[in-house]
Biopython code that builds the backbone (N, CA, C, O; Angstrom):
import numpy as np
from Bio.PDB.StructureBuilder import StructureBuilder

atoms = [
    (1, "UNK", "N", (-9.073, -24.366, -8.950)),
    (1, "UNK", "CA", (-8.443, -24.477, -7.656)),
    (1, "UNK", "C", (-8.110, -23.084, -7.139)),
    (1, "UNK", "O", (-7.761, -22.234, -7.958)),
    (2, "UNK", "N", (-8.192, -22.780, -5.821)),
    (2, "UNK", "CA", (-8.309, -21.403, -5.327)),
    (2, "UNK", "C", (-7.006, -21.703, -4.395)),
    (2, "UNK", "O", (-6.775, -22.499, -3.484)),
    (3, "UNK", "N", (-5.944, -20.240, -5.352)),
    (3, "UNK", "CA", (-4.828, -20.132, -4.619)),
    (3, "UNK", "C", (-5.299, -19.578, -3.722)),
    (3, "UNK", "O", (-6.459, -19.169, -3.682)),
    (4, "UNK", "N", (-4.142, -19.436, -2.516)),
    (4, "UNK", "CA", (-4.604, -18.797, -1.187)),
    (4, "UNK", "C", (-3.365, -17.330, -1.317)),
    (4, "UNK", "O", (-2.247, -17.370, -1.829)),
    (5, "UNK", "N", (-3.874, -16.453, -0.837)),
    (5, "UNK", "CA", (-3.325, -15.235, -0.763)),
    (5, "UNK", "C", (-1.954, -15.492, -0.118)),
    (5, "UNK", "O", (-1.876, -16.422, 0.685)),
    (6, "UNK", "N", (-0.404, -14.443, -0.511)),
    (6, "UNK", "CA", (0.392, -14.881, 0.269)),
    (6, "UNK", "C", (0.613, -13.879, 1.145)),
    (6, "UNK", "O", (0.523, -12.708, 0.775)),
    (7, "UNK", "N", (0.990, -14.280, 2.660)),
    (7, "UNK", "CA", (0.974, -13.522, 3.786)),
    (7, "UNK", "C", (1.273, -12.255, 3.237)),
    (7, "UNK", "O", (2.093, -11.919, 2.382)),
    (8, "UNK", "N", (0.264, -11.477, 4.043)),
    (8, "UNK", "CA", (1.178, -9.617, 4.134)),
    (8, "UNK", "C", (0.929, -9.302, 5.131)),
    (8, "UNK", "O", (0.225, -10.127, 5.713)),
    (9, "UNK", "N", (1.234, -8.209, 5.840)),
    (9, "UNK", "CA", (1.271, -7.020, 6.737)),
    (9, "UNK", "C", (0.491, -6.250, 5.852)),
    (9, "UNK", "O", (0.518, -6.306, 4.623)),
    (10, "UNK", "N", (-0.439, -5.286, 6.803)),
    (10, "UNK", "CA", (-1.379, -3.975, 6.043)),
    (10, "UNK", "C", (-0.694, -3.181, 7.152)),
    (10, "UNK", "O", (-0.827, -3.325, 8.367)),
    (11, "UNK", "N", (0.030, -2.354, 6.515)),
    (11, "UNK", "CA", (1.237, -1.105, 6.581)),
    (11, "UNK", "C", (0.741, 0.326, 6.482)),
    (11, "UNK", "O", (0.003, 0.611, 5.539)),
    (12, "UNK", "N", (1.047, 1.167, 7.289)),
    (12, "UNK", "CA", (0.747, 2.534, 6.402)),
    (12, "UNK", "C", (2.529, 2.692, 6.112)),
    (12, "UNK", "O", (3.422, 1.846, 6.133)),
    (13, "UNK", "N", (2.546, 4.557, 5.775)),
    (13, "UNK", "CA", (3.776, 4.688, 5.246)),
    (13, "UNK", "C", (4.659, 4.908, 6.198)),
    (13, "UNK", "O", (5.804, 4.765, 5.772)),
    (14, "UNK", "N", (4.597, 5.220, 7.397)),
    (14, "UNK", "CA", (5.754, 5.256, 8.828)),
    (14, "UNK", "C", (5.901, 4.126, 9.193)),
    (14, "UNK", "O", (6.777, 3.946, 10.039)),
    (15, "UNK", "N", (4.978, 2.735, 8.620)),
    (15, "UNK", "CA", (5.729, 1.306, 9.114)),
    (15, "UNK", "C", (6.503, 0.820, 8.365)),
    (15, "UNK", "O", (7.008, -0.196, 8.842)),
    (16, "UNK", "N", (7.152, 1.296, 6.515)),
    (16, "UNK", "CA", (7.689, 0.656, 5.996)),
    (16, "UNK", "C", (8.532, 0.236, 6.730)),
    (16, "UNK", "O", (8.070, -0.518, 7.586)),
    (17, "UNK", "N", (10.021, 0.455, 6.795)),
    (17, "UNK", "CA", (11.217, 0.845, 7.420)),
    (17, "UNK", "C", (11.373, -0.574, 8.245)),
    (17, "UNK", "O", (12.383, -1.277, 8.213)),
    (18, "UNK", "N", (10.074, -0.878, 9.053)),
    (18, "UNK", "CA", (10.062, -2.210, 9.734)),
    (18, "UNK", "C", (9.709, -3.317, 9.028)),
    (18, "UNK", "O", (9.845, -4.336, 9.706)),
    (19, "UNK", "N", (9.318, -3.505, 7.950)),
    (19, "UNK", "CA", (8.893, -4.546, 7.135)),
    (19, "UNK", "C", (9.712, -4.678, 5.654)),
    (19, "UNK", "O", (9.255, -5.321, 4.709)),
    (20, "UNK", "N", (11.067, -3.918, 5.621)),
    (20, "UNK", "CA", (11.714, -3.714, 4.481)),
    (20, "UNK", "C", (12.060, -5.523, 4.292)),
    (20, "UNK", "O", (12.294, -6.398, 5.126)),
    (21, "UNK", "N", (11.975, -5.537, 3.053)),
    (21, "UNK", "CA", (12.091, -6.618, 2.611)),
    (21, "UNK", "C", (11.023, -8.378, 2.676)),
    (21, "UNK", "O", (11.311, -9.499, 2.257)),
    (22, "UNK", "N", (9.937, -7.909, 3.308)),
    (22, "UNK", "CA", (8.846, -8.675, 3.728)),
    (22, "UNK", "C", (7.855, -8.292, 3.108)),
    (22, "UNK", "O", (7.803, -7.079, 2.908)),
    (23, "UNK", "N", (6.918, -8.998, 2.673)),
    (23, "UNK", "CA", (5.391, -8.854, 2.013)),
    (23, "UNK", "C", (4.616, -7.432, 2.443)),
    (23, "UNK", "O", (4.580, -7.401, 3.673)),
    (24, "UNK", "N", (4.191, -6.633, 2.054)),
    (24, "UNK", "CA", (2.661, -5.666, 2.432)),
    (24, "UNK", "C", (1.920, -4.680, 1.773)),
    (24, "UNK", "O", (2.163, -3.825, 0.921)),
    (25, "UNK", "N", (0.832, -5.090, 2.489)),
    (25, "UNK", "CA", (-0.080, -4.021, 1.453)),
    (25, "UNK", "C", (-0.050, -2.854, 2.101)),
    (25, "UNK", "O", (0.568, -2.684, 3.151)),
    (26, "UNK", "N", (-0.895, -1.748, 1.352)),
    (26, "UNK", "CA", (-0.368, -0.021, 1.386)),
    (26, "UNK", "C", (-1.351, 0.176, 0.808)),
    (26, "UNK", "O", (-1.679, -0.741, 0.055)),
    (27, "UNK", "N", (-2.331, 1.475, 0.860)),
    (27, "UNK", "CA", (-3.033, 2.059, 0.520)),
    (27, "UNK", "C", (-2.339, 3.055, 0.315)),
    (27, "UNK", "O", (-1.766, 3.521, 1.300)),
    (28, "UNK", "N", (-2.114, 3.843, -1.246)),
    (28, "UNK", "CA", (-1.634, 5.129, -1.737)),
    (28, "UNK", "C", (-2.664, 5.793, -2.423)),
    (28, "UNK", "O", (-3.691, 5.328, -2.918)),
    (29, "UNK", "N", (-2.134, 7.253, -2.369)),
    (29, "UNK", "CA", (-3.292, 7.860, -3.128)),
    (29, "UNK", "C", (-2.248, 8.179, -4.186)),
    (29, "UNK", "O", (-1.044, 8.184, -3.927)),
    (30, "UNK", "N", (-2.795, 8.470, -5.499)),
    (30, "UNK", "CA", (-1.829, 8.406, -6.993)),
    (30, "UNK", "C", (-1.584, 10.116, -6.573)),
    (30, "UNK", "O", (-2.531, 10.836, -6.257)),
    (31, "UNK", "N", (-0.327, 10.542, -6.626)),
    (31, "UNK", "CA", (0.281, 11.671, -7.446)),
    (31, "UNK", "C", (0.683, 11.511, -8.780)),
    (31, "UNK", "O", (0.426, 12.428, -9.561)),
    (32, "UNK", "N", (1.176, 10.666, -9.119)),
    (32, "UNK", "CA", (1.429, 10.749, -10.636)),
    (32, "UNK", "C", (1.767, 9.585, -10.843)),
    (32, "UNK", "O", (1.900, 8.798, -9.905)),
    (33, "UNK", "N", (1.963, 9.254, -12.046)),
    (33, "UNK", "CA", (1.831, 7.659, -12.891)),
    (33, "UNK", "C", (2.987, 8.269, -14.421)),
    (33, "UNK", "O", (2.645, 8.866, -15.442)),
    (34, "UNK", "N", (4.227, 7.848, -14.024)),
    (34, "UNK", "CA", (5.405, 7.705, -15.341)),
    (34, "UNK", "C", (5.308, 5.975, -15.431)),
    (34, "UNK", "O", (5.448, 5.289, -14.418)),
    (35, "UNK", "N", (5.068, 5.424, -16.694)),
    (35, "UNK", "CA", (5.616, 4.431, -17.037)),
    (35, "UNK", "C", (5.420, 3.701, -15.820)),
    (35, "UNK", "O", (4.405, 3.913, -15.156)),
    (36, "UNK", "N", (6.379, 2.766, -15.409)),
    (36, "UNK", "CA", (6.055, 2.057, -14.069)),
    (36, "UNK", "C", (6.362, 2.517, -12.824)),
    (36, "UNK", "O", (6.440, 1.824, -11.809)),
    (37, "UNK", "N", (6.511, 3.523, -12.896)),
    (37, "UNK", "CA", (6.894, 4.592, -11.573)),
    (37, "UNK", "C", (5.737, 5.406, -10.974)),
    (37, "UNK", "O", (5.451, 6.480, -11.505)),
    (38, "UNK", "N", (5.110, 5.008, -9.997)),
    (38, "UNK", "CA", (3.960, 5.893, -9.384)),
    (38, "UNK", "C", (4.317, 6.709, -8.248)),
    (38, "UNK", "O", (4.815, 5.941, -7.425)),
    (39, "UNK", "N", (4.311, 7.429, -7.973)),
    (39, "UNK", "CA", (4.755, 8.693, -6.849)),
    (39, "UNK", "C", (3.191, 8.987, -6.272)),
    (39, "UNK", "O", (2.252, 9.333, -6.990)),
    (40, "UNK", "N", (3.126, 8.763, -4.767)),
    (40, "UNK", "CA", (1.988, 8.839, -3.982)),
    (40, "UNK", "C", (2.049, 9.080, -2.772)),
    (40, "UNK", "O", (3.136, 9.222, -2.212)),
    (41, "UNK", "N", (0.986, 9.163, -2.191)),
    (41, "UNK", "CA", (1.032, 9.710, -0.790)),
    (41, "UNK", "C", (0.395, 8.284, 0.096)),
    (41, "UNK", "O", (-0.681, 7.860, -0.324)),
    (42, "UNK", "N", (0.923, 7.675, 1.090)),
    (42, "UNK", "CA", (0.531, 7.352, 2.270)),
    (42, "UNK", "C", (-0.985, 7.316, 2.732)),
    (42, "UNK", "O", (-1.811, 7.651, 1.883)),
    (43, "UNK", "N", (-1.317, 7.046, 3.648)),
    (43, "UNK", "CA", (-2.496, 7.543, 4.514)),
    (43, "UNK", "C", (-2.027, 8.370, 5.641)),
    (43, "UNK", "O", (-2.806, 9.150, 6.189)),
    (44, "UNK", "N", (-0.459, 8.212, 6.127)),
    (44, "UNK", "CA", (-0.372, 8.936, 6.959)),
    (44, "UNK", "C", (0.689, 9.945, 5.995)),
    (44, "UNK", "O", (1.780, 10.219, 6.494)),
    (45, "UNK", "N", (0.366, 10.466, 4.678)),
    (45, "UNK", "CA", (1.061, 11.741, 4.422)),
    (45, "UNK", "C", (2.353, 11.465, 4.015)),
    (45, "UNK", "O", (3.114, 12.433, 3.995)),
    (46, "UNK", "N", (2.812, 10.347, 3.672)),
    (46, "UNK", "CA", (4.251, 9.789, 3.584)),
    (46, "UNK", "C", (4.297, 9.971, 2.077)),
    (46, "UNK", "O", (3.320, 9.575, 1.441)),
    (47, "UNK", "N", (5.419, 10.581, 1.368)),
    (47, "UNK", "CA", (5.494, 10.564, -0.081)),
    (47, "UNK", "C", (6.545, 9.078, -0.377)),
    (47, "UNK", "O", (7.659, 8.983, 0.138)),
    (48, "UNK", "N", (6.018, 8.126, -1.179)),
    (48, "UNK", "CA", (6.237, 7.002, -2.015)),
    (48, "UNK", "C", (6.384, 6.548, -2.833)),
    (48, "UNK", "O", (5.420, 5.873, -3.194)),
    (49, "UNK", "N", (7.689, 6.526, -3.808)),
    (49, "UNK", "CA", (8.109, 5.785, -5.140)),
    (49, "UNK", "C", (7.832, 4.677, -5.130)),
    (49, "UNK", "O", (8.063, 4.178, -4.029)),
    (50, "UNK", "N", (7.222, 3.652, -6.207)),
    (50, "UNK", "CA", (6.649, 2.689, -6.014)),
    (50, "UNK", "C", (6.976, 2.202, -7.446)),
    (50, "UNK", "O", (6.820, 3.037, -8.336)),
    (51, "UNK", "N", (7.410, 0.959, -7.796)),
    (51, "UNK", "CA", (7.983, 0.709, -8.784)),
    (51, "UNK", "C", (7.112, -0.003, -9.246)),
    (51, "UNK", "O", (6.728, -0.610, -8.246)),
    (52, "UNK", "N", (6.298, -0.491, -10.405)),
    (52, "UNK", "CA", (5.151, -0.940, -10.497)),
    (52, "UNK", "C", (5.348, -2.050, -11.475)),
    (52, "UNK", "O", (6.419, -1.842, -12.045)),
    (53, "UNK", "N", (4.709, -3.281, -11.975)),
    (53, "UNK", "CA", (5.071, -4.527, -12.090)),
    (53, "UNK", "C", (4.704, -4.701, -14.204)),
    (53, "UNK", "O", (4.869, -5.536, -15.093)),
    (54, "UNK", "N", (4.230, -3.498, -14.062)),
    (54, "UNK", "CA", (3.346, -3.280, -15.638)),
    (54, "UNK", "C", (2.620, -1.753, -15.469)),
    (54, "UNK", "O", (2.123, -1.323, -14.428)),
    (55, "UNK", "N", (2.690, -1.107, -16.668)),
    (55, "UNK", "CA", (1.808, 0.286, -16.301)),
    (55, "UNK", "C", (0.817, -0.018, -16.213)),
    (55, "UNK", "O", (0.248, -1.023, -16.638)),
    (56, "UNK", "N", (0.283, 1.269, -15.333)),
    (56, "UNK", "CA", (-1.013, 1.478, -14.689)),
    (56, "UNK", "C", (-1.883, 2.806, -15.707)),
    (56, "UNK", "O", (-1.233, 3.629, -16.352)),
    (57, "UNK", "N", (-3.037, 2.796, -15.685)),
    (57, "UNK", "CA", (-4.331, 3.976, -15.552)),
    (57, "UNK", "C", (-4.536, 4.760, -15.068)),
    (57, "UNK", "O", (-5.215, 5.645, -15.587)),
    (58, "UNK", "N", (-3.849, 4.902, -13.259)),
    (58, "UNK", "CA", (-5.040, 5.013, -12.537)),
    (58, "UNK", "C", (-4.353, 6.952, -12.516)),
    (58, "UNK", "O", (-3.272, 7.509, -12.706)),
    (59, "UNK", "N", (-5.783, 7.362, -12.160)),
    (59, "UNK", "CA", (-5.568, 8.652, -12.266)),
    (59, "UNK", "C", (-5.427, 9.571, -11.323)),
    (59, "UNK", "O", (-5.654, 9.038, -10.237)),
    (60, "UNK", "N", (-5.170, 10.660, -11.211)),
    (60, "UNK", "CA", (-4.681, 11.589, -9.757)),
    (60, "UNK", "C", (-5.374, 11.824, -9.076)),
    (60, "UNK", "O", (-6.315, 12.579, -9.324)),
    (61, "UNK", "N", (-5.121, 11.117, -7.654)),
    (61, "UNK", "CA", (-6.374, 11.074, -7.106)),
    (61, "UNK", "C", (-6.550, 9.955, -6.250)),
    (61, "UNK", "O", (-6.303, 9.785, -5.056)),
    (62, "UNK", "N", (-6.977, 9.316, -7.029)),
    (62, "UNK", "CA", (-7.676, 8.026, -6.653)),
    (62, "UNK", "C", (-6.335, 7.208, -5.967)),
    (62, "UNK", "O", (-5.140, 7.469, -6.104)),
    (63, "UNK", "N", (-6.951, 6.183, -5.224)),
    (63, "UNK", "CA", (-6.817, 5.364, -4.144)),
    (63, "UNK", "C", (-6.393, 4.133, -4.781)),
    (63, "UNK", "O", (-7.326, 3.692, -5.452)),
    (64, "UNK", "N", (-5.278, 3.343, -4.847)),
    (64, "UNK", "CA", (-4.865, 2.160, -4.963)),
    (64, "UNK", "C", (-4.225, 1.271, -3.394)),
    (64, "UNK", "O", (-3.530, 1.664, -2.457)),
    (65, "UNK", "N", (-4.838, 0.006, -3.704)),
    (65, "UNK", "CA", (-3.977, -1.255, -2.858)),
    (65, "UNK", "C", (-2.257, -0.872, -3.529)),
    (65, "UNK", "O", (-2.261, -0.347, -4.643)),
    (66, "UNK", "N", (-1.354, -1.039, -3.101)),
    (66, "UNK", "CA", (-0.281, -1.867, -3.690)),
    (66, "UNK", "C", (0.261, -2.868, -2.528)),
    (66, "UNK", "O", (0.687, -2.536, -1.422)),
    (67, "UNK", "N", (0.140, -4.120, -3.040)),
    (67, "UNK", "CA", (0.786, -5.340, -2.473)),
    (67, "UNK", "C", (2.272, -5.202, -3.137)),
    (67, "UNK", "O", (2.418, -5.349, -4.351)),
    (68, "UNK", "N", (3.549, -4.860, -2.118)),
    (68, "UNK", "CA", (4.824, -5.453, -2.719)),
    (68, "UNK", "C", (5.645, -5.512, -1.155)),
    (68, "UNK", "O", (5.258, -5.715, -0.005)),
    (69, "UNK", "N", (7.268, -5.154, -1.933)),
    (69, "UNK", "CA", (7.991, -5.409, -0.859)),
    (69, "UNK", "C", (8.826, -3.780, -0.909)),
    (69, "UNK", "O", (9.163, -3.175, -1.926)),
    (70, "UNK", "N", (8.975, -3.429, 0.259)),
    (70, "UNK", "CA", (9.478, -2.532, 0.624)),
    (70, "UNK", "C", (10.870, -2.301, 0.448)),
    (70, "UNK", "O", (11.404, -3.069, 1.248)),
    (71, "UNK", "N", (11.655, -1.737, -0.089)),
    (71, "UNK", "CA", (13.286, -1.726, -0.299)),
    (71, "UNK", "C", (13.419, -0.722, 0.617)),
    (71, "UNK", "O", (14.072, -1.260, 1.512)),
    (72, "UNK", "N", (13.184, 0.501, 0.974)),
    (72, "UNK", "CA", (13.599, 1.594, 1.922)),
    (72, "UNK", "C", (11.851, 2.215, 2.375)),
    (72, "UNK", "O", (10.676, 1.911, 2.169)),
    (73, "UNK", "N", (12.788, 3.402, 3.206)),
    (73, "UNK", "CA", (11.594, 3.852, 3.732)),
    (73, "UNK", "C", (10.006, 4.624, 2.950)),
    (73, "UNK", "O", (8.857, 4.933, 3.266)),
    (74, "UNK", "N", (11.072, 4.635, 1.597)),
    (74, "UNK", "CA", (9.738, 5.231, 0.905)),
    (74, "UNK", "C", (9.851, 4.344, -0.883)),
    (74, "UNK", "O", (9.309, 4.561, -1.967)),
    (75, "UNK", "N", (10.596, 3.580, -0.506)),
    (75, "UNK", "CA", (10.765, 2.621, -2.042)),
    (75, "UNK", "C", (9.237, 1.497, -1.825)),
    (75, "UNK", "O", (8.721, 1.496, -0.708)),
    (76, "UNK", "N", (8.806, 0.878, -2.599)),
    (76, "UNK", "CA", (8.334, -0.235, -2.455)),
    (76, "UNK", "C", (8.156, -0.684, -4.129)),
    (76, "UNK", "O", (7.709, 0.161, -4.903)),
    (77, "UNK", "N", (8.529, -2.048, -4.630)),
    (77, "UNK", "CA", (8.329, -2.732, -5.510)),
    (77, "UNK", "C", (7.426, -3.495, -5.558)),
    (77, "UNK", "O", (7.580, -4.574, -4.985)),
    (78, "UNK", "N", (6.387, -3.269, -6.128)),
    (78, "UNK", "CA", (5.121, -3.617, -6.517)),
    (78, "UNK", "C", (4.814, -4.821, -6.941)),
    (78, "UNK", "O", (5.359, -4.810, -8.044)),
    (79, "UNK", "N", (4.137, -6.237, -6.792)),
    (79, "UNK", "CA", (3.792, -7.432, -6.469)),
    (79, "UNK", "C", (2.504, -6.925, -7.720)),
    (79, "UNK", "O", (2.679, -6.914, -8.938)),
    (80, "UNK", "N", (1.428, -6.597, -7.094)),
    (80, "UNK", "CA", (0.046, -6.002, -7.229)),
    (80, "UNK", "C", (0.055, -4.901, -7.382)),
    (80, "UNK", "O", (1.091, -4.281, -7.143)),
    (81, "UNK", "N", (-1.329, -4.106, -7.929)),
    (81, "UNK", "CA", (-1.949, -2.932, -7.757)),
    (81, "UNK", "C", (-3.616, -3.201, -8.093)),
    (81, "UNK", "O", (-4.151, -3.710, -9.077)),
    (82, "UNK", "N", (-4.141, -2.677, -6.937)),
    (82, "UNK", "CA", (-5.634, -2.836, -6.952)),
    (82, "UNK", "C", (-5.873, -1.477, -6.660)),
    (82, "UNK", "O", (-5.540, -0.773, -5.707)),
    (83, "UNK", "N", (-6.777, -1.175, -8.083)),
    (83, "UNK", "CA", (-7.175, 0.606, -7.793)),
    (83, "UNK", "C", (-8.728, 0.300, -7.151)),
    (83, "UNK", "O", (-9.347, -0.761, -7.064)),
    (84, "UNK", "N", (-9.086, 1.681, -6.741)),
    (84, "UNK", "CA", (-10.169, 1.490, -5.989)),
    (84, "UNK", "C", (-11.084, 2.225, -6.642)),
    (84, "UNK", "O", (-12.208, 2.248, -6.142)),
    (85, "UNK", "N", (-10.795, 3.155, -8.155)),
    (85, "UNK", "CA", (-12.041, 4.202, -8.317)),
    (85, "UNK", "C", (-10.876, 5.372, -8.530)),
    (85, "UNK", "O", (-9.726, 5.384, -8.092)),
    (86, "UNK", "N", (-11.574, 6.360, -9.361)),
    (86, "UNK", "CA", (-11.159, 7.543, -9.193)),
    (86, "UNK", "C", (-10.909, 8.261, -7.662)),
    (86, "UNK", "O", (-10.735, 7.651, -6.607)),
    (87, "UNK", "N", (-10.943, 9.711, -7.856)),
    (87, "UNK", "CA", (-10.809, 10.618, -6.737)),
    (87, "UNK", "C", (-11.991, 10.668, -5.951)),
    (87, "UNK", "O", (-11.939, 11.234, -4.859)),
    (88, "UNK", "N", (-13.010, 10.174, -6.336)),
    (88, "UNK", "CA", (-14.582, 10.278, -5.915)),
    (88, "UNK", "C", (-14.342, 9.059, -4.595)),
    (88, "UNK", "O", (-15.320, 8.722, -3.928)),
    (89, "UNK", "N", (-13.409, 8.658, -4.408)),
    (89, "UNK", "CA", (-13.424, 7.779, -3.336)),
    (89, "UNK", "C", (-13.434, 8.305, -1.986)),
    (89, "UNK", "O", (-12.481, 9.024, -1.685)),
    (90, "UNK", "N", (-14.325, 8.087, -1.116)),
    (90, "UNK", "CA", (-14.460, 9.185, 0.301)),
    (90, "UNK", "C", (-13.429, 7.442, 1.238)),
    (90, "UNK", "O", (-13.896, 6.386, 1.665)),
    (91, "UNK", "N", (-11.821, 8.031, 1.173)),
    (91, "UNK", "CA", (-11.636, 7.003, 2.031)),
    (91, "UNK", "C", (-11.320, 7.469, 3.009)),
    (91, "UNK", "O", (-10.824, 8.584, 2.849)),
    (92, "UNK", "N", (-11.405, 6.899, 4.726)),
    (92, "UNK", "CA", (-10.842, 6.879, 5.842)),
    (92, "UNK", "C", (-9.606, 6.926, 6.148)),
    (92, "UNK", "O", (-9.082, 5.963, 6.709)),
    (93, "UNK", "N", (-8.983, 7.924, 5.874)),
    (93, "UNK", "CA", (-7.527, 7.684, 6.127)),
    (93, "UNK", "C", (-6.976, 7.186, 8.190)),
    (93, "UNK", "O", (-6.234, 6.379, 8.750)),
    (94, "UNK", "N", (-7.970, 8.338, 8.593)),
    (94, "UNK", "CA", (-8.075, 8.061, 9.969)),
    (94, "UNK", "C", (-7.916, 6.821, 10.495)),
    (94, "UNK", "O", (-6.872, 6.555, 11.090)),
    (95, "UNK", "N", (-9.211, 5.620, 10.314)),
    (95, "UNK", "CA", (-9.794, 4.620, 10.734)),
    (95, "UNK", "C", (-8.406, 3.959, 9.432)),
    (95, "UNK", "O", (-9.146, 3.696, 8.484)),
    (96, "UNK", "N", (-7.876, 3.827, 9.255)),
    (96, "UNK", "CA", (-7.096, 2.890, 7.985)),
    (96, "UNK", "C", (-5.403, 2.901, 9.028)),
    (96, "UNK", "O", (-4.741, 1.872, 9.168)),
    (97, "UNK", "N", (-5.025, 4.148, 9.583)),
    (97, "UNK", "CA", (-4.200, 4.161, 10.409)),
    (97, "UNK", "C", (-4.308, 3.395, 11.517)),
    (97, "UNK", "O", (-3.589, 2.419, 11.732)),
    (98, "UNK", "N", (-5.187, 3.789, 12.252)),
    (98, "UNK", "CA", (-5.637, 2.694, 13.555)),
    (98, "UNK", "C", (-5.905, 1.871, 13.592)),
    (98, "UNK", "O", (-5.747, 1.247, 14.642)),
    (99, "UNK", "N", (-6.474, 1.302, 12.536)),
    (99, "UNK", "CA", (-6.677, -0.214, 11.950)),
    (99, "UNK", "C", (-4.965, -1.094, 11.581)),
    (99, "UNK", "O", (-4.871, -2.315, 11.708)),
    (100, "UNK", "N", (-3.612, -0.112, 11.078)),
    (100, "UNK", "CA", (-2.601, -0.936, 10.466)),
    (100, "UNK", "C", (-2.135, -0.822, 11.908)),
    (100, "UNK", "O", (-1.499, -1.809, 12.277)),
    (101, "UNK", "N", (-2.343, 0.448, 13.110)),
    (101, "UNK", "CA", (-1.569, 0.094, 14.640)),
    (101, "UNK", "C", (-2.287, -1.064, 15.125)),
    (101, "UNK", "O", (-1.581, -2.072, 15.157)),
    (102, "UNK", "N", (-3.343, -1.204, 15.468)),
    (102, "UNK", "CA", (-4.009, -1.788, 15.985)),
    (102, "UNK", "C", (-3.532, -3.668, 15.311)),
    (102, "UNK", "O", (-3.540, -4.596, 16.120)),
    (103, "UNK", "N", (-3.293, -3.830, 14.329)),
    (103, "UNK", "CA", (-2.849, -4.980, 13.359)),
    (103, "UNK", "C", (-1.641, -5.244, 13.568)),
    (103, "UNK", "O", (-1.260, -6.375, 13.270)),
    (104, "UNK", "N", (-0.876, -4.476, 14.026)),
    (104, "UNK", "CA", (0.418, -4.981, 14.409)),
    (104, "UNK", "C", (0.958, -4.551, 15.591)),
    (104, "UNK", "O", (2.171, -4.409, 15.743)),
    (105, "UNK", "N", (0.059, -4.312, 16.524)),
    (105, "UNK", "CA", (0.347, -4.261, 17.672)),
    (105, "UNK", "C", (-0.047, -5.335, 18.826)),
    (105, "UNK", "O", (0.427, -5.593, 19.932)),
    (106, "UNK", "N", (-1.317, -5.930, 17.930)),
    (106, "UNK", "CA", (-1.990, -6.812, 19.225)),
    (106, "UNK", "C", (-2.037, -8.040, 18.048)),
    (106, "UNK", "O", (-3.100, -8.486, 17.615)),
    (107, "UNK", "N", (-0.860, -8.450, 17.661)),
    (107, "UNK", "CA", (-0.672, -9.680, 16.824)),
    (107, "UNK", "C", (-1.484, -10.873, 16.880)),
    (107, "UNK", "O", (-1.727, -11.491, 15.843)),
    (108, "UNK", "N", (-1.917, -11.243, 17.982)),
    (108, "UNK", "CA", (-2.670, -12.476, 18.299)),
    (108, "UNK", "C", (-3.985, -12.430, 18.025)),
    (108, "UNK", "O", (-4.579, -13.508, 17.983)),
    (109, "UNK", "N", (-4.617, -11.373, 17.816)),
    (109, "UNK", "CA", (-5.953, -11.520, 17.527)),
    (109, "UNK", "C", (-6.364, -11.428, 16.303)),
    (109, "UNK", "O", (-7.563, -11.441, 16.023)),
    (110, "UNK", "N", (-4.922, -11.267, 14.960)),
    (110, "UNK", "CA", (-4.877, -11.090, 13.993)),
    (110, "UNK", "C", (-4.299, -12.652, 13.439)),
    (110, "UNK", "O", (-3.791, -13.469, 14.207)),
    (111, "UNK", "N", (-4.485, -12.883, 11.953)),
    (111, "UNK", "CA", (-3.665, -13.765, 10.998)),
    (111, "UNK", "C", (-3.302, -13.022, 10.042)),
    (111, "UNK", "O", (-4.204, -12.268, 9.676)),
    (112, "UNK", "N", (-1.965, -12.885, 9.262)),
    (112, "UNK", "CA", (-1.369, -12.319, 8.425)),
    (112, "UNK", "C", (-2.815, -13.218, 6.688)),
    (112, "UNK", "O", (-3.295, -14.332, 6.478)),
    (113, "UNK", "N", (-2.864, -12.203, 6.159)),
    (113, "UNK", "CA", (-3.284, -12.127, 5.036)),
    (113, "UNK", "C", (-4.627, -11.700, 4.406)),
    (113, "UNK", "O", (-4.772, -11.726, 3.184)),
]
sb = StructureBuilder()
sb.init_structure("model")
sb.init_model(0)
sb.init_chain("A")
sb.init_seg("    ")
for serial, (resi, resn, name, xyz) in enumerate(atoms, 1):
    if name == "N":
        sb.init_residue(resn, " ", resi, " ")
    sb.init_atom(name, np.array(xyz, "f"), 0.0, 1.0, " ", f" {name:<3s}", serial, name[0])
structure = sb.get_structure()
């Protein structure tokens, strides 16, 4: 039987603040990995403590999902983590910004999840 995903918002790091305490995903890039504590950067450059649900691998560099919930502007408690690859990842930070305005600005042409 196929659970169904539960609602999120796709956030960069200047929208936490509005979604504190509500579902969303985040694209971070890893600065460092203590135990369950990952320290990362945004797409838009935002530095992020991220409390993580079980340790992680992933290495400096590289690009993770984290699905959680936001406690402050740069807290988020971690639900998920979906890494994407090492540092070899050529991601869009650009097109990933305008894509999370564009997603929560013109709500109706969107469904949460």
């Amino acid at each position: 039987m196929n659970v169904p995903f539960e609602p999120r918002t796709l956030v960069n790091g200047g929208m936490l603040k509005q979604f504190a305490g509500q579902t969303v995903s985040i694209m971070v890039r890893v600065e460092s990995v203590a135990g369950t504590t990952l320290m990362g950067l945004s797409t838009d450059n935002q530095k992020l403590r991220i409390s993580l649900p079980s340790e992680l691998g992933a290495a400096q560099g590289a690009w993770v999902e984290v699905i959680g919930i936001p406690n402050a502007g740069d807290a988020i408690r971690a639900k998920e983590v979906i890494e994407f690859g090492g540092d070899n990842i050529d991601f869009d930070t650009d097109s990933y910004n305008a894509m999370t305005q564009l997603l929560n600005n013109v709500k109706q042409f969107y469904r949460h999840g």
